[in-house]
SELUM-695833 format. One line per field, with one value per residue (C-alpha): chain; residue in one letter; z, x negated, y; residue number from 1. Coordinates in nm, 4 decimals, padded with zeros to 6 digits. Layout:
unit = A:...
code = A:...
z = Z:...
x = X:...
y = Y:...
pos = NUM:...
***
This chain:
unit = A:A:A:A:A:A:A:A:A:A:A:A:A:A:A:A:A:A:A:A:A:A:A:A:A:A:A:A:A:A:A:A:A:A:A:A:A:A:A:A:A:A:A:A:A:A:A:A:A:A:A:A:A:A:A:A:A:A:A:A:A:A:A:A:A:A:A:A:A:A:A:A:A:A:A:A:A:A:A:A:A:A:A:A:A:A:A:A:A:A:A:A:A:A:A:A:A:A:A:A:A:A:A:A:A:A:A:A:A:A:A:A:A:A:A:A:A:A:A:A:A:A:A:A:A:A:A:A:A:A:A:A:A:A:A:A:A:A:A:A:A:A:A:A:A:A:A:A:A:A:A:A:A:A:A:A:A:A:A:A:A:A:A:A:A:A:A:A:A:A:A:A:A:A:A:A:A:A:A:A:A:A:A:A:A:A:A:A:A:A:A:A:A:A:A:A:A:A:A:A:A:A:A:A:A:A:A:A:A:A:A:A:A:A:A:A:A:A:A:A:A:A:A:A:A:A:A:A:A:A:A:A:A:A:A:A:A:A:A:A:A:A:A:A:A:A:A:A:A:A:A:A:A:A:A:A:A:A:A:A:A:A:A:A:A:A:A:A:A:A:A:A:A:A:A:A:A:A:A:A:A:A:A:A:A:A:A:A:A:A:A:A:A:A:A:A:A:A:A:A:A:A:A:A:A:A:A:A:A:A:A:A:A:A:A:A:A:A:A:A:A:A:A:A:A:A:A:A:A:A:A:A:A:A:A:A:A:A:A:A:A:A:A:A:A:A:A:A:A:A:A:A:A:A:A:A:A:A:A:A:A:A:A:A:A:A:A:A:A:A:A:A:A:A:A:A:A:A:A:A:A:A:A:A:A:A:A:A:A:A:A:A:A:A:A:A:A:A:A:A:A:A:A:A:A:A:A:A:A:A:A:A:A:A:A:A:A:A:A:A:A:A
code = X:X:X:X:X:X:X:X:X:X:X:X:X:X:X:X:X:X:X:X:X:X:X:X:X:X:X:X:X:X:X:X:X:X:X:X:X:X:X:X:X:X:X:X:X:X:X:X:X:X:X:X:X:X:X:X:X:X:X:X:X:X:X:X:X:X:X:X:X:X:X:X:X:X:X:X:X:X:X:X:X:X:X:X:X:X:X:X:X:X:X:X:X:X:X:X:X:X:X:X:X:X:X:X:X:X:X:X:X:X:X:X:X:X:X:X:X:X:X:X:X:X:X:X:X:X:X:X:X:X:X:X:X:X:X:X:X:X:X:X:X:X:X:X:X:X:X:X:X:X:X:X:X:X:X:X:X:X:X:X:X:X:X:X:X:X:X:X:X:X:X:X:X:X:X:X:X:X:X:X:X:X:X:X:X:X:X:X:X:X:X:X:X:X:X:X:X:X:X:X:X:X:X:X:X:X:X:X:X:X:X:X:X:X:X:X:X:X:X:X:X:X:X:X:X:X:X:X:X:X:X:X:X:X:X:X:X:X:X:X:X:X:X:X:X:X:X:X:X:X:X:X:X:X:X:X:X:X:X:X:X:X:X:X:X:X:X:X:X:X:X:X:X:X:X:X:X:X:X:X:X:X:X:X:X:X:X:X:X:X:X:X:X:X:X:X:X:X:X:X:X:X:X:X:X:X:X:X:X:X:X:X:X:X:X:X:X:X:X:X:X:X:X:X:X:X:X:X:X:X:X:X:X:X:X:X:X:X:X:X:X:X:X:X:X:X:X:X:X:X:X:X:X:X:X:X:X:X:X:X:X:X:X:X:X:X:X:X:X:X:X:X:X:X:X:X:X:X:X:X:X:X:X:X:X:X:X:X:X:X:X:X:X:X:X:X:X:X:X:X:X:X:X:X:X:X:X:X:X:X:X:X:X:X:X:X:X:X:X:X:X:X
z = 00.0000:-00.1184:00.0000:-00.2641:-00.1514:-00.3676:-00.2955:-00.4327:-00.3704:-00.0501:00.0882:00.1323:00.0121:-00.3095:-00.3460:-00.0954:-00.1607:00.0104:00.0940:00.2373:00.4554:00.5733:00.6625:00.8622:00.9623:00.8507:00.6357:00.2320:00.2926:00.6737:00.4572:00.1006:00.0695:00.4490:00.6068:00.4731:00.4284:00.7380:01.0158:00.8380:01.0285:01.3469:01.3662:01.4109:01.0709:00.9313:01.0183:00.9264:00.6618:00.4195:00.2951:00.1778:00.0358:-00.2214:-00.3258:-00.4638:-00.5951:-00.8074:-00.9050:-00.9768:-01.0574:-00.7351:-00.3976:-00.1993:00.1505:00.4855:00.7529:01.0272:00.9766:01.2242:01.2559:01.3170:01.6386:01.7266:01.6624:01.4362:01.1877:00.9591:00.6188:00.2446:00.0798:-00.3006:-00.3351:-00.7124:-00.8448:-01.0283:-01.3287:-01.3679:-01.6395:-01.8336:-01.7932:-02.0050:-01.7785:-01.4403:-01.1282:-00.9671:-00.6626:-00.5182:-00.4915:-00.2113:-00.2448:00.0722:00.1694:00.5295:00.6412:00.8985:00.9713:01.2442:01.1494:01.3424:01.2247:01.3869:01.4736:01.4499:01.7010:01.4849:01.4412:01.8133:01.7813:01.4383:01.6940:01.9009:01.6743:01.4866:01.8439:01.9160:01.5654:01.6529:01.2523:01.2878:01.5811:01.3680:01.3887:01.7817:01.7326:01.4991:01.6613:01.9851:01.8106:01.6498:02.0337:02.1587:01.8252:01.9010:02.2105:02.1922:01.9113:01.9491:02.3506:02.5694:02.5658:02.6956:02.4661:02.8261:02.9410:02.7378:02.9780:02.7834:03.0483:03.0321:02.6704:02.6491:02.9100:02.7574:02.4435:02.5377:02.7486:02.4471:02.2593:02.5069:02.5370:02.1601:02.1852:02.4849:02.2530:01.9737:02.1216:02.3592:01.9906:01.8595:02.1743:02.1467:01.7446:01.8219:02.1191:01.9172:01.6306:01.4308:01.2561:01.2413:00.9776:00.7812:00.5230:00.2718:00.4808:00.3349:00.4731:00.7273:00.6420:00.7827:00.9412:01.2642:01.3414:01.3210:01.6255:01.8032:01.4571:01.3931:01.7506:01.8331:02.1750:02.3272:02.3881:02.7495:02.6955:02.4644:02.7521:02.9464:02.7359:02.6462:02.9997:03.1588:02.8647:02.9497:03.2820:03.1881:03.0302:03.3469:03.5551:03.3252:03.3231:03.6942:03.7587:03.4900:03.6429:03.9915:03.8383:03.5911:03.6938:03.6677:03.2888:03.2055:03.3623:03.2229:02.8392:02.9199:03.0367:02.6905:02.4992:02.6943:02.6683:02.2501:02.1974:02.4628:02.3701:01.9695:02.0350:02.3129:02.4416:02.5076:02.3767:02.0635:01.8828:01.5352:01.5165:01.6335:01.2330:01.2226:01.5971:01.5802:01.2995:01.4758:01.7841:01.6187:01.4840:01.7836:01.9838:01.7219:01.6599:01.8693:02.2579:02.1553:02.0703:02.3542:02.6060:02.4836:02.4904:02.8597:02.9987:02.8734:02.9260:03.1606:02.9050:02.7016:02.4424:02.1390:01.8955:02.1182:01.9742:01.6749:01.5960:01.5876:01.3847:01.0105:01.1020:01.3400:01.0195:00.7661:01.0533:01.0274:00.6475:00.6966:00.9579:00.6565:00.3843:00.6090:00.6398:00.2400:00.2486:00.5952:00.5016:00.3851:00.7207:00.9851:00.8290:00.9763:01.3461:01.3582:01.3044:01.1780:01.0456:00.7580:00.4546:00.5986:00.6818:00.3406:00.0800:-00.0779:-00.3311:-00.1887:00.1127:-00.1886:-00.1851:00.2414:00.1928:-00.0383:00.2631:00.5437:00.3422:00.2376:00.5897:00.6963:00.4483:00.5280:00.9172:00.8084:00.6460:00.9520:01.0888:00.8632:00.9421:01.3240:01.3975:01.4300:01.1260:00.8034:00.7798:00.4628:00.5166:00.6437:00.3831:00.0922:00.2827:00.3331:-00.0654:-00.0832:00.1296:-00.0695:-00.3905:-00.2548:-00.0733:-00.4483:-00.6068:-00.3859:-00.3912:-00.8160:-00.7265:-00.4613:-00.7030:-00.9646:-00.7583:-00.4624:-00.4779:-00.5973:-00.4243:-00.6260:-00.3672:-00.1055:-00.3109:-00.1613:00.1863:00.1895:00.0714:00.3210:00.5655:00.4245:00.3908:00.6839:00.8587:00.6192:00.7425:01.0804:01.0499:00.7984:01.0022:01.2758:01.0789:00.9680:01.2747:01.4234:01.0954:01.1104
x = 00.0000:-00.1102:-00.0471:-00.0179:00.0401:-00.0438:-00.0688:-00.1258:-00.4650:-00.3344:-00.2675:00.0923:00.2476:00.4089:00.4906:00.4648:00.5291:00.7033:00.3784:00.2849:00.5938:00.5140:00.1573:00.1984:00.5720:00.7222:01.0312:00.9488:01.1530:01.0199:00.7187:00.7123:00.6968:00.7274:00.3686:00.0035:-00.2017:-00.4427:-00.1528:-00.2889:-00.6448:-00.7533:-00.8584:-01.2289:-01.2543:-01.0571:-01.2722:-01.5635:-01.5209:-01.1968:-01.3327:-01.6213:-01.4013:-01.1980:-01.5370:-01.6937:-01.3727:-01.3363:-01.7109:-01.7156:-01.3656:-01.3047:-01.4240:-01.4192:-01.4974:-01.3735:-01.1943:-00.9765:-00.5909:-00.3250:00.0484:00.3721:00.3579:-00.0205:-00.2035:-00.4093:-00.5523:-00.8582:-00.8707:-01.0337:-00.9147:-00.9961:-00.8940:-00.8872:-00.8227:-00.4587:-00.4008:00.0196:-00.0232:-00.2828:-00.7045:-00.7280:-00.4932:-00.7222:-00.7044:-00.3092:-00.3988:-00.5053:-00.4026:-00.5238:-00.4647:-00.5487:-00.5280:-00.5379:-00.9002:-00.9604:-01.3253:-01.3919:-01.4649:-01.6551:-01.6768:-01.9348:-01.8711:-02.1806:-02.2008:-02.2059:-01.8478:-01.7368:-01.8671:-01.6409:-01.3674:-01.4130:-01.4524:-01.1346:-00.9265:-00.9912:-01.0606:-01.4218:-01.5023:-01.2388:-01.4321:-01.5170:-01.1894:-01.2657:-01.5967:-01.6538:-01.4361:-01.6540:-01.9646:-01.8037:-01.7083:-02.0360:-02.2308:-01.9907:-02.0889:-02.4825:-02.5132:-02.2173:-02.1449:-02.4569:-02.7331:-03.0237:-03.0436:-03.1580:-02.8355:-02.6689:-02.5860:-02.6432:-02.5175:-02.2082:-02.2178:-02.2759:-02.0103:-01.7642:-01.8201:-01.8090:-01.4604:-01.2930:-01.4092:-01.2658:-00.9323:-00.9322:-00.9791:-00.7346:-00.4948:-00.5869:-00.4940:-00.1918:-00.0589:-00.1021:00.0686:00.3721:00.4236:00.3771:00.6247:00.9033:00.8540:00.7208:00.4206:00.6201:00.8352:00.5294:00.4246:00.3024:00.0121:-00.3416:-00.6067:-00.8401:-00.6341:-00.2665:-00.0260:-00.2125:-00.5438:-00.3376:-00.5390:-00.2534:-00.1075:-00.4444:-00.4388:-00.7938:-00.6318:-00.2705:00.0173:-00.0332:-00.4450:-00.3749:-00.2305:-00.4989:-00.7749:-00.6035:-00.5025:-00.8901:-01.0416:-00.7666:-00.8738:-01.2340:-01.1787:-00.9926:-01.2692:-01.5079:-01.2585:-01.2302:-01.5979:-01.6324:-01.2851:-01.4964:-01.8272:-01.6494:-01.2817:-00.9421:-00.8613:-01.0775:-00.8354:-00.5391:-00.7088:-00.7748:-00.4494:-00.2741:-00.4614:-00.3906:-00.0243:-00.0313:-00.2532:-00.0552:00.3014:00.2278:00.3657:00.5059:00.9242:01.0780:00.8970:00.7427:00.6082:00.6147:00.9628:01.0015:01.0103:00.6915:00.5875:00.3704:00.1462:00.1348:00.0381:-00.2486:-00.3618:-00.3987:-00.5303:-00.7961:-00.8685:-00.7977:-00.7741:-01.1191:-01.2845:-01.1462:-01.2165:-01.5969:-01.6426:-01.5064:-01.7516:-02.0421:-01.9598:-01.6828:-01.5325:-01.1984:-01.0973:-00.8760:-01.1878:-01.2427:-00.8912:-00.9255:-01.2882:-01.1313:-00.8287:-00.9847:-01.0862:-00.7487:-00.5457:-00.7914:-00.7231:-00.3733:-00.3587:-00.5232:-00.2376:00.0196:-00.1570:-00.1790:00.1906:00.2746:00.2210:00.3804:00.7224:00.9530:00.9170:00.8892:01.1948:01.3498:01.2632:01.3009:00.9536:01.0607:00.7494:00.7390:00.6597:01.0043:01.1922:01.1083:01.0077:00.6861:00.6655:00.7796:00.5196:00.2622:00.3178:00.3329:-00.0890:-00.1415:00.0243:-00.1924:-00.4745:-00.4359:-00.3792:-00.7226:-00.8714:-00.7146:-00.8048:-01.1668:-01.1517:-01.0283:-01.3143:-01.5498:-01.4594:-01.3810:-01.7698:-01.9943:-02.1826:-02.1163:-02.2038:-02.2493:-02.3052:-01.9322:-01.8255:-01.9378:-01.8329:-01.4986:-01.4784:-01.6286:-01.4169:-01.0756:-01.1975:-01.2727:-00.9137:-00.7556:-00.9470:-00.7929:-00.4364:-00.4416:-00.5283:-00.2439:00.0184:-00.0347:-00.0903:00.1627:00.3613:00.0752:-00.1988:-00.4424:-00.3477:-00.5820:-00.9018:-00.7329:-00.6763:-01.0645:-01.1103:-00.9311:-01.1284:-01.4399:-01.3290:-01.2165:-01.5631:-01.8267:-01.6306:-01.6193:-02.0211:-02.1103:-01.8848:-02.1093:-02.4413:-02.2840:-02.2260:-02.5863:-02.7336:-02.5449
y = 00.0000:00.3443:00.6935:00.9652:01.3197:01.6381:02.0346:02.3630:02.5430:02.6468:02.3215:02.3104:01.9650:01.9359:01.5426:01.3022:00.9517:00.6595:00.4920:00.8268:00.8226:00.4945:00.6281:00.8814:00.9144:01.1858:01.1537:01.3633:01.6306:01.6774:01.8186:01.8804:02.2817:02.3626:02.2283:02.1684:01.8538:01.9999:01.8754:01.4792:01.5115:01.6065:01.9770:01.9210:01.7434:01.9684:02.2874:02.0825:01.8002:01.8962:02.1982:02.0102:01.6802:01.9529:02.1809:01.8334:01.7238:02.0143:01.9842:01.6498:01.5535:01.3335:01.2778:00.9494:00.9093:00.7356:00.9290:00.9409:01.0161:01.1797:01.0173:01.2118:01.0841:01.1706:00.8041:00.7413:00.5285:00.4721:00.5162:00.5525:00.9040:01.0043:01.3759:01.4765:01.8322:01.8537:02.0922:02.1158:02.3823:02.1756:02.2090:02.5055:02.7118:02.6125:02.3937:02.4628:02.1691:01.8131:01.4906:01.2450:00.9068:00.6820:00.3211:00.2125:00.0055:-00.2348:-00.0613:00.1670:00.5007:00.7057:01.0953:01.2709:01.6245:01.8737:02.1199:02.4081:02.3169:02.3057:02.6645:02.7117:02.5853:02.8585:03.1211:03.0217:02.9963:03.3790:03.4704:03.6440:03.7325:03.9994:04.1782:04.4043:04.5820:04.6915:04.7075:04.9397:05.2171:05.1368:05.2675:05.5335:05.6502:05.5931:05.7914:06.0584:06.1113:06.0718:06.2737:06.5503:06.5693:06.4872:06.7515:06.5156:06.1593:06.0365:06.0503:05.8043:05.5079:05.2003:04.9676:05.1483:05.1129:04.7677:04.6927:04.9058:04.7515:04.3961:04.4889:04.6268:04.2942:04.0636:04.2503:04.2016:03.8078:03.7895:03.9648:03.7417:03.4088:03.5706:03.6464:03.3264:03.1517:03.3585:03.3297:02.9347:02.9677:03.1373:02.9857:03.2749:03.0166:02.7196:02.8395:02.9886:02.7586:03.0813:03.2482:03.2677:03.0457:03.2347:03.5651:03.5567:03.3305:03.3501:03.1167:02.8203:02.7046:02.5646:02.3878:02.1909:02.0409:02.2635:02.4149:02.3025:02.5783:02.6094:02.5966:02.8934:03.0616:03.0040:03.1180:03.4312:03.5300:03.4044:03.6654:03.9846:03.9207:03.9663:04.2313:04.3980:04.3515:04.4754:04.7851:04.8270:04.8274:05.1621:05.3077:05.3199:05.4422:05.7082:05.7533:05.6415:05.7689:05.4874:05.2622:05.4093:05.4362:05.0636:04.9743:05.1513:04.9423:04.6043:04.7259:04.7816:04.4487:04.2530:04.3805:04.3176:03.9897:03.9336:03.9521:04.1343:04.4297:04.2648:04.5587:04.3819:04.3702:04.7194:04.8630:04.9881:05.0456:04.7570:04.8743:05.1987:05.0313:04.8898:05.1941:05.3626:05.0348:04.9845:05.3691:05.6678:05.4745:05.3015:05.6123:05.8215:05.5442:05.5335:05.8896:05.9171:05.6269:05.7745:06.1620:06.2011:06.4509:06.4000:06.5965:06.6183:06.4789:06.1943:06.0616:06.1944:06.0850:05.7015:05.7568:05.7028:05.3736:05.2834:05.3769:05.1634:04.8262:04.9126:04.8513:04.5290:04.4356:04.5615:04.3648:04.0576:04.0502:04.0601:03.6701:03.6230:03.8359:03.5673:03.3500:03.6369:03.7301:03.4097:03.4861:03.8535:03.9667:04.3117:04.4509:04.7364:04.4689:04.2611:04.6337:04.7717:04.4689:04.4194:04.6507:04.9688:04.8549:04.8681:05.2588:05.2287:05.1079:05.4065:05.6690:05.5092:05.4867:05.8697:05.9382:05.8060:06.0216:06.3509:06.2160:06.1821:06.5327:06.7007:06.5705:06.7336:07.0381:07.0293:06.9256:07.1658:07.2035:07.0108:06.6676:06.5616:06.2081:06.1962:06.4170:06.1693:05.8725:06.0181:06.0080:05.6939:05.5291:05.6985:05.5823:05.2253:05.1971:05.3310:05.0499:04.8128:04.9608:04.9125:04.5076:04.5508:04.7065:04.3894:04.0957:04.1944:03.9391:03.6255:03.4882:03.6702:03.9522:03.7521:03.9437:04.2689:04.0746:04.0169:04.4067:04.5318:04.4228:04.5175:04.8555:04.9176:04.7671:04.9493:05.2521:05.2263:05.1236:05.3618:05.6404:05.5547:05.6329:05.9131:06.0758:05.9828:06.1669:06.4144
pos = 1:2:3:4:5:6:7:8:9:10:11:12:13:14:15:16:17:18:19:20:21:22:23:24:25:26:27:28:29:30:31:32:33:34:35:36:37:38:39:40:41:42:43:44:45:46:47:48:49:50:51:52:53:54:55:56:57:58:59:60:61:62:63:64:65:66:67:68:69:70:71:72:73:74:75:76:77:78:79:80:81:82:83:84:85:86:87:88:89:90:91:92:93:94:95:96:97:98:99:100:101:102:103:104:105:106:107:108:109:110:111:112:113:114:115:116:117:118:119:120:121:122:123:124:125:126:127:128:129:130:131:132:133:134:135:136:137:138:139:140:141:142:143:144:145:146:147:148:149:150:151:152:153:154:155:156:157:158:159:160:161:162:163:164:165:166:167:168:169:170:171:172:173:174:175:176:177:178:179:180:181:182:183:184:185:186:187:188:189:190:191:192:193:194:195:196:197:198:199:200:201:202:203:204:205:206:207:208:209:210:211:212:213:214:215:216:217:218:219:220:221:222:223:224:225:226:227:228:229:230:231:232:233:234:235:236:237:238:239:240:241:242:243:244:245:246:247:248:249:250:251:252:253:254:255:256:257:258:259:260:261:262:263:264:265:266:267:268:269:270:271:272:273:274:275:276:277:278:279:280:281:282:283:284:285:286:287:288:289:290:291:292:293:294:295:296:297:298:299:300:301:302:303:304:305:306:307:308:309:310:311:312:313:314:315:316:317:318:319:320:321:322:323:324:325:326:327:328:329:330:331:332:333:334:335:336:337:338:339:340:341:342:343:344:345:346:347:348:349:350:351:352:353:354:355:356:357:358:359:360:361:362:363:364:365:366:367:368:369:370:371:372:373:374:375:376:377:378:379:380:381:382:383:384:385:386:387:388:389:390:391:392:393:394:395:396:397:398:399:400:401:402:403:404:405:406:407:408:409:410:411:412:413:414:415:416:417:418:419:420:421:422
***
């Protein structure tokens, strides 16, 4: 007995056969077009061998190897896969999926799990590549204030710094997985089958068996409370408005998610939430650590950046719009459709540039470095919104997903050189 299952480039099943249902017990249409092949293998192997098994077979025209499979009901079994590349519109027109065919084996099969995956593990679980999204406004903050606020370079506390950096960090994580743990709890990502791998539709942590509900809990509550600590200590050394900068931004990351607030079904609250959690309350926290001064550019100084993460929050949810729909997940793309949220990118991206322009000219003196990146940065995000405006509604529209980031991260870091130039 064989088990034949095929899927798009994204993984999400398109047949699934009767030996298949025998396999791994789940009935066809428990399946086919609502979940992905990844909830067949245990998470590990997933992170570490799968990508690996479809690269060769579409180099090479198949792939054969041994593995270990997952049932419906969480046993498994060994087996013999061969994953070959599908082409439903004919070669010419390009690969459209895979198909896996596997027979069971009496063998043992032992899958050996390197270590730099248990690390993958962990950086999927608080999704640590997007960092860069608190981080960067942190530097911004602290370039601000050596080069624009303290008279004597001497004074710039770099413990303070350092703490205040790694605080804002953890608060992000903590929000990361308390986000994930209540879209799996309300089932926000169980009725997403149309995300884009490593880009939206949450970290999928929870799905691929790499941390349980209640260890998601955990783990996000054990990092906010890091982060708290970390935030206490620098209240008591610097004063109480860095608690209560601190405690905004726990609220916005916190809230995003979780009832009954749930700022992402609040119409457009909870991209404005993240704007100002991953902009101006940064900035403005990072400035008051390290001078004990806070002013109106200690907001502002963060809010080109905060605007640029909040159009990667808004392009993120193009993909996810269908299914949030489902469970009340009001967010701008479900509130006003995909294309007219096409013209929604373009304000907030014109917004960060008229932000970064008010800049300019509320510094003393000009910088120029700002000034060109300010243009740079607008004709980057105009590049990306042309891609947006013809692939909107296709997966092509991940290549803008993967812009989006970038641009908003060689901002905030070039913003940062810019300001220590200056």
């Amino acid at each position: 007995m064989k088990s034949v299952i095929t899927c798009d480039m994204e993984g999400r099943i398109e047949t699934f056969s009767k030996g298949a249902e025998q396999f791994f017990g789940y009935h066809a249409e428990e399946v086919v077009g609502k979940e992905r092949v990844s909830i067949f293998s245990p998470g590990e192997i997933v992170l570490q061998n799968v990508p690996v098994w479809l690269e060769q077979a579409s180099k090479e025209g198949e792939y054969v190897t041994k593995t270990k499979f997952v049932r419906k009901d969480g046993s498994t079994f060994n087996a013999r896969i061969r994953v070959t590349p599908t082409f439903a519109n004919g070669k010419a027109n390009g690969q459209t999926g895979y198909c896996g065919v596997t027979e069971a084996i009496d063998e043992e099969v032992e899958v050996p799990i390197k270590w730099t995956t248990k690390l993958i593990r962990v950086l999927a679980i608080t999704r640590l590549p997007f960092i860069s999204a608190v981080a960067m406004p942190a530097f911004i903050g602290g370039a601000y204030a050596y080069h624009y606020l303290l008279n004597d370079p001497a004074a710039f506390n770099w413990m303070y710094f350092t703490l205040a950096v790694i605080g804002v960090i953890l608060l992000h994580l903590g929000s990361n997985v308390m986000n994930d743990y209540f879209d799996v709890k309300d089932g926000t990502d169980g009725a997403n089958n149309d995300y884009f791998l490593q880009f939206s539709g949450g970290s999928r942590a929870i799905e691929l068996g790499l941390i349980t509900l209640k260890g998601s809990k955990r783990l996000g509550l054990s990092l906010i409370v890091a982060a708290t600590l970390i935030g206490l200590y620098l209240s008591f050394e610097t004063g109480l408005t860095t608690l209560f900068i601190g405690l905004a931004g726990l609220a916005l990351g916190y809230l995003y998610t979780a009832p009954p607030v749930r700022l992402v079904a609040r119409k457009g609250l909870g991209e404005l939430g993240i704007a100002l959690a991953f902009g101006p309350l940064v900035t403005a926290g990072l400035v008051y650590v390290m001078t004990q001064q806070l002013g109106l550019m200690a907001f502002l100084i963060g809010l080109p950046v905060g605007l640029l993460t909040a159009n990667i929050l808004l392009i993120n949810e193009f993909p996810d719009a269908a299914s949030d729909a489902t469970t009340g997940k009001n967010h701008l793309v479900v509130t006003f459709g995909k294309e007219k949220s096409t013209y929604i990118y373009l304000a907030i991206l014109l917004m960060s540039f008229i932000a970064n322009l008010s800049i300019v000219w509320l510094l003393p003196g000009i910088n120029l470095w700002l000034v060109a990146l300010s243009f740079l940065s607008m004709i980057a995000g105009l590049l990306i919104f042309g891609h947006i405006r013809q692939h909107y509604d296709d997966r092509e529209l991940v290549i803008s997903n993967k812009n989006t980031i970038a641009l908003s991260a060689l901002t905030g870091l070039l913003t940062t050189v810019s300001l220590i130039l200056g």
